[in-house]
Residue, then its C-alpha position, 0 to 999 in steps of 0.5 A: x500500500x503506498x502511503x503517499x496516496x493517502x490523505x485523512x478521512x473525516x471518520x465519522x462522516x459520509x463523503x463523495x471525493x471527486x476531482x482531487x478535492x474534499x470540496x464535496x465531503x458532506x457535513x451534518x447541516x449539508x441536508x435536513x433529511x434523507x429523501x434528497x432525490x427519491x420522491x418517496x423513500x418508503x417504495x423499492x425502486x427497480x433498476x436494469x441490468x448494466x452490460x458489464x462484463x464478459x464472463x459468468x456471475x458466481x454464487x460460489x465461496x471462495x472462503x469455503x470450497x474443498x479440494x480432495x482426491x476424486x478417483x471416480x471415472x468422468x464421461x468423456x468422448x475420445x475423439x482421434x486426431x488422425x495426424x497426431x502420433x499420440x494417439x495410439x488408433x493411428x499406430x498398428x501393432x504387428x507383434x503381441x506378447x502376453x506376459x503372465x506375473x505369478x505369486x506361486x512361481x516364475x513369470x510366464x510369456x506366450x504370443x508372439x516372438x516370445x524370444x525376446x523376452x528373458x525371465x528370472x522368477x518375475x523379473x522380466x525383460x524384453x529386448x527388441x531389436x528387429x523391426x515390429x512394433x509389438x504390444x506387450x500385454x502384462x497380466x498377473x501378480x508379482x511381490x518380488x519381479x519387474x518389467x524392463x523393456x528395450x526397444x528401438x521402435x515405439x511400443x505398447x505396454x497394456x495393463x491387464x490386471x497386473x499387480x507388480x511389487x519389486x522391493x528392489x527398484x522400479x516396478x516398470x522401467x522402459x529402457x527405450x527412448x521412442x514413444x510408449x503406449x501405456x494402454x489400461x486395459x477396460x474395466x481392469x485394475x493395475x497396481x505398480x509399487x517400488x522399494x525404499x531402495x533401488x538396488x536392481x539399478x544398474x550404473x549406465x541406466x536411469x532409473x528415476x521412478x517406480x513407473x520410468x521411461x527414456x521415452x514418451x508416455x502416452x496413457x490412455x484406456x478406461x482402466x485404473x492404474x495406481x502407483x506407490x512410489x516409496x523411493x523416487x517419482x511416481x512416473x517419470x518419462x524424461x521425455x514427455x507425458x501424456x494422458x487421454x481421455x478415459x484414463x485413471x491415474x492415481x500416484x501416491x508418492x513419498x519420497x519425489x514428484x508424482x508425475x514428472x515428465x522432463x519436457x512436458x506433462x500433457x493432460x488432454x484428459x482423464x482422472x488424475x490424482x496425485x498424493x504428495x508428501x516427500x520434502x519440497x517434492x511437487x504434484x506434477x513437474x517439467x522443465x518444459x511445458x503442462x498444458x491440461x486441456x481436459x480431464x480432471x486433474x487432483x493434486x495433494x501435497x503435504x511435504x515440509x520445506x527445504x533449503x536449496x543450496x543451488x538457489x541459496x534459498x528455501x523451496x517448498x512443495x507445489x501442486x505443479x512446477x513447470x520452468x517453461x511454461x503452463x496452458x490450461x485450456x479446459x478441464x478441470x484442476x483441484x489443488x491442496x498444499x498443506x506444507x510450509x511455503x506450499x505452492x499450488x501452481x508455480x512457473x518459472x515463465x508465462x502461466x495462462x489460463x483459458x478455460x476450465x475450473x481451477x481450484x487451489x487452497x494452500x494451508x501453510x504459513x511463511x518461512x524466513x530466517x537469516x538464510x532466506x524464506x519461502x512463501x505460499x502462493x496460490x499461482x504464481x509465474x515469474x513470467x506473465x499471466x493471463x487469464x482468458x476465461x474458466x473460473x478459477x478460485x484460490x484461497x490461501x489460509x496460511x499468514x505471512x509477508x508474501x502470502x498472496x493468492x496469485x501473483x506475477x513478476x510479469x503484468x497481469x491481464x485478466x480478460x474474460x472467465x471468473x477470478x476469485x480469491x482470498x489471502x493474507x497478503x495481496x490477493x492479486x499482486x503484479x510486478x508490473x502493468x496490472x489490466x483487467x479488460x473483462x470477466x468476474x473479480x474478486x479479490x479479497x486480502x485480510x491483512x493487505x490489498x485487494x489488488x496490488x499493481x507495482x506499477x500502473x493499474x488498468x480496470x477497463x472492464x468486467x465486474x471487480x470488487x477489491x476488498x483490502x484490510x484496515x488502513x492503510x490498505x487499498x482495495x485496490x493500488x498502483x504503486x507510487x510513481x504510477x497510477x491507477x484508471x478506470x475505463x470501464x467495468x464495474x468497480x468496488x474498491x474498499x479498504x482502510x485507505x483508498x487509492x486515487x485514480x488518474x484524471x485520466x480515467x474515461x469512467x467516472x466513479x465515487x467514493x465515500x466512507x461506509x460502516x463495515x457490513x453496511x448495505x449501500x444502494x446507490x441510484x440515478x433518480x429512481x433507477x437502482x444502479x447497484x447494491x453493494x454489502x461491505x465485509x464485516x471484518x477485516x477491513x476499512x471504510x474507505x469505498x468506491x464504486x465505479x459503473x458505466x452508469x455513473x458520469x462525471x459531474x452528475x449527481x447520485x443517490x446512495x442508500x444506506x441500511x436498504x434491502x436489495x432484492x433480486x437482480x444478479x449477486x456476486x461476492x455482495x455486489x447485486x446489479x440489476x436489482x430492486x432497491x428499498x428504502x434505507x436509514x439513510x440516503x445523501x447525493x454523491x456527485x460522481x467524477x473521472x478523478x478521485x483523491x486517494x485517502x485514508x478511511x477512518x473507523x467510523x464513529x459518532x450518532x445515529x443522526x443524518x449524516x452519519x453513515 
């Protein structure tokens, strides 16, 4: 909250600021009752729906809303992209290979070319080195085996009903460096579980993972697969992986990542739960790209924190880590960390989100001392984020500088979709330029501003409310040196100080001092503009409203203690409906300009006058 932009509030008083003046500020003998516009003030009064926004209105809570693993199935179509590889209808098989695991003796093969496959009790390997595409198909059970595959053409391996433990190393380990095709077999249930240590390693070969390839893994099938990672990852690939449609995934990982795929984690669909719980390990992770673009996608974390010898610094466990960049074009996404510092979406890069549901709560508290720190995010990007449309809540429960719920070292653009969200520090905080252009805001700080932009602050439009806390913090705020507009939207800042916005503005706007938990209604004559319930705790006196309605120079009614009633609510801000009569009402002369100022607790009688 910059400071500079504050100047003293006449605490107990309701007052328009316009044009950079206290010229406006109402005093007690600026009126002798409260009916100065309305011709009667014991009658409703119906209003119209102003065009606001691009995006849908919400009911929901961000306060409230729970994450948790989900392993039943979705209806999903699986629709074939003819010219794209993954998909494994555009591959044919010339070999098939059937091999049986068993808990009474030695593994068993039988198909085609069985000659390629070695077997010492359940420890399996096939090794192909001719020409066919073959598809293995694994079945049976094993407590002491594994499956290891060399190949250098592309492959399937097919889950059916396979149960594998190898106490020594990687349930599955694919040698090969070309695509595979994990296929779960329909209707069948796969169980994959590594040991605490891998002695079964060998020095020439990777082995990151009680699920590891060289290659690509692409997932599909409706079948279930669960992994029990107890020493590394989950699945790795250090290539890409991918899921399709139909799959169920689940991987509970104790001591690395869940799902990590070095240069990509594609989700184009399917059930996915991730069980973190290791040291500062992560849901999914990439150098490169995650993109999800369908499915349902659930991530736990609970680990503690660590310090980073390389970046001299603490890091922390996050729902998903990517280094290069993260999609999120549909679908939908639940994340919970649990952990000091915990993180639910954590880029080194750009981070946009087109579509879908994003959900994400982090519980853990800051970390600083003399060797560094590491705070909770909700999203966070190193580069720019930009939300296009979906819905995304985020809600931070931890406290702490830095614990913000989204937050960009980039700008911030928020075009179209739903945004709310809900911290302790800054519920939305931009290094840079900060623009919202369209969609549902909401941004709510208990302990700092609604909206934070180091640099200038653009609302040209959609539907923002920006609660911050007690003075001196701003509902919304623009750093010193710069400013904030506001060209279009509807606009609701409040918080203990209030930010001035440019003359510059195309949107004329109010600003007056309220009771925390009041109901305010403000009105062009008889016409309900808005209503508008303050928080009623956590936060300051200090409100602005901005509307297209609203234009400079003219005069408004507000409402105070008034009942609003139908209409299109979010977060208490209610359009499009009726307003009745109130406690109190006073004239409010809107402008493009408004002075920054400090709110003060609001005080004295009851009398006219007193908000």
């Amino acid at each position: 909250m910059n400071k500079k932009h504050l100047i003293s509030m006449a605490a107990a008083l309701l007052f328009a600021v316009t044009a950079c003046t206290t010229d406006d500020s109402w005093e007690e003998n600026s009126w002798t009752d409260n009916t100065t516009t309305t011709s009667d003030d014991n009658t409703t009064t119906t209003g119209s729906t102003d065009d606001v926004a691009n995006g849908s209105s919400s009911e929901g809570d961000v306060t409230s809303f729970t994450v948790a693993l989900n392993r039943n199935a979705i209806s999903e179509s699986v629709t074939v992209d003819s010219e794209d590889d993954d998909y494994i209808e555009n591959t044919t098989f010339a070999k098939t290979i059937t091999i049986t695991f068993s808990t009474s003796g030695e593994a068993t093969v039988s198909g085609d070319d069985e000659w390629i496959v070695s077997i010492s009790g359940n420890d399996v390997i096939a090794t192909n080195t001719g020409k066919n595409i073959i598809k293995y198909v694994l079945t049976g059970e094993t407590t002491d085996g594994f499956f290891k595959l060399y190949s250098s053409k592309k492959q399937a391996i097919v889950l059916n009903g396979v149960k594998i433990t190898n106490p020594d190393g990687a349930a599955i380990n694919n040698q090969s460096k070309k695509r595979t095709f994990i296929v779960l077999n329909d209707g069948s249930k796969n169980y994959l579980t590594d040991g605490t240590s891998y002695s079964d390693a060998v020095d020439s070969e990777d082995m990151k993972a009680c699920f590891f390839s060289e290659g690509q893994l692409v997932f599909s099938g409706s079948g279930y697969l669960e992994v029990d990672a107890n020493c590394k990852a989950g699945i790795r690939s250090d290539d890409y992986v991918r899921t399709m449609p139909k799959t169920n995934l689940y991987v509970d990982a104790s001591a690395g990542n869940g799902i990590r795929g070095n240069d990509a984690v594609i989700v184009t669909g399917g059930v996915i739960n991730v069980n973190v719980t290791g040291t500062a390990d992560k849901g999914i992770s990439t150098d490169g790209e995650v993109r999800i673009d369908g499915g349902r996608t659930s991530i736990l974390t609970s680990g503690g924190y660590e310090y980073d010898s390389d970046d001299s610094d603490y890091s922390a466990c996050s729902g998903i880590k990517a280094d290069s960049i993260i999609n999120i074009n549909g679908g939908e996404l639940n994340i919970k960390s649990t952990g000091i510092g915990g993180k639910g979406i954590n880029c080194d890069d750009k981070i946009n989100i087109n579509d879908g549901i994003v959900r994400i709560i982090t519980t853990g508290k800051r970390q600083k001392d003399s060797k560094g720190s590491v705070s909770p995010k909700g999203i966070k990007a190193d580069g720019d984020l930009t939300i296009n449309g979906g819905q995304t809540l985020v809600r931070l429960e931890g406290t702490g500088d830095g614990t913000e719920a989204i937050e960009s070292k980039g700008e911030i653009h928020i075009e179209a979709g739903t945004v709310e969200c809900y911290s302790y520090d800054d519920a939305i905080n931009s290094k840079k330029n900060l623009y919202v252009d369209g969609g549902y805001v909401y941004a709510r700080s208990y302990n700092n501003d609604g909206i934070d932009s180091n640099m200038n602050l653009y609302i040209n439009g959609g539907v923002v409310i920006a609660e911050g806390a007690a003075q001196p913090e701003c509902g919304i705020d623009a750093a010193e040196g710069y400013s904030a507009f506001i060209n279009g939207g509807t606009v609701i800042a409040v918080g203990g100080g209030m930010q001035a916005i440019s003359s510059s503005s195309k949107q004329a706007s109010i600003a007056v001092s309220a009771s925390l938990g009041s109901t305010i209604g403000l009105l062009s004559g008889s016409t309900a503009i808005l209503g508008y319930t303050l928080p009623s705790n956590n936060s300051g006196t200090a409100l602005m409203i901005s509307s297209p309605s609203l234009k400079s120079g003219s005069t408004y009614t507000l409402r105070a203690g008034c009942s609003i009633s139908g209409g299109t609510s979010f977060y208490g801000l209610t359009t499009g409906c009726t307003i009745g009569s109130g406690s109190q009402s006073v004239d409010v002369t809107a402008s493009t300009s408004i002075s920054g100022s400090m709110g003060g607790g609001m005080g004295g009688d009851n009398r006219p006058g007193r908000w």
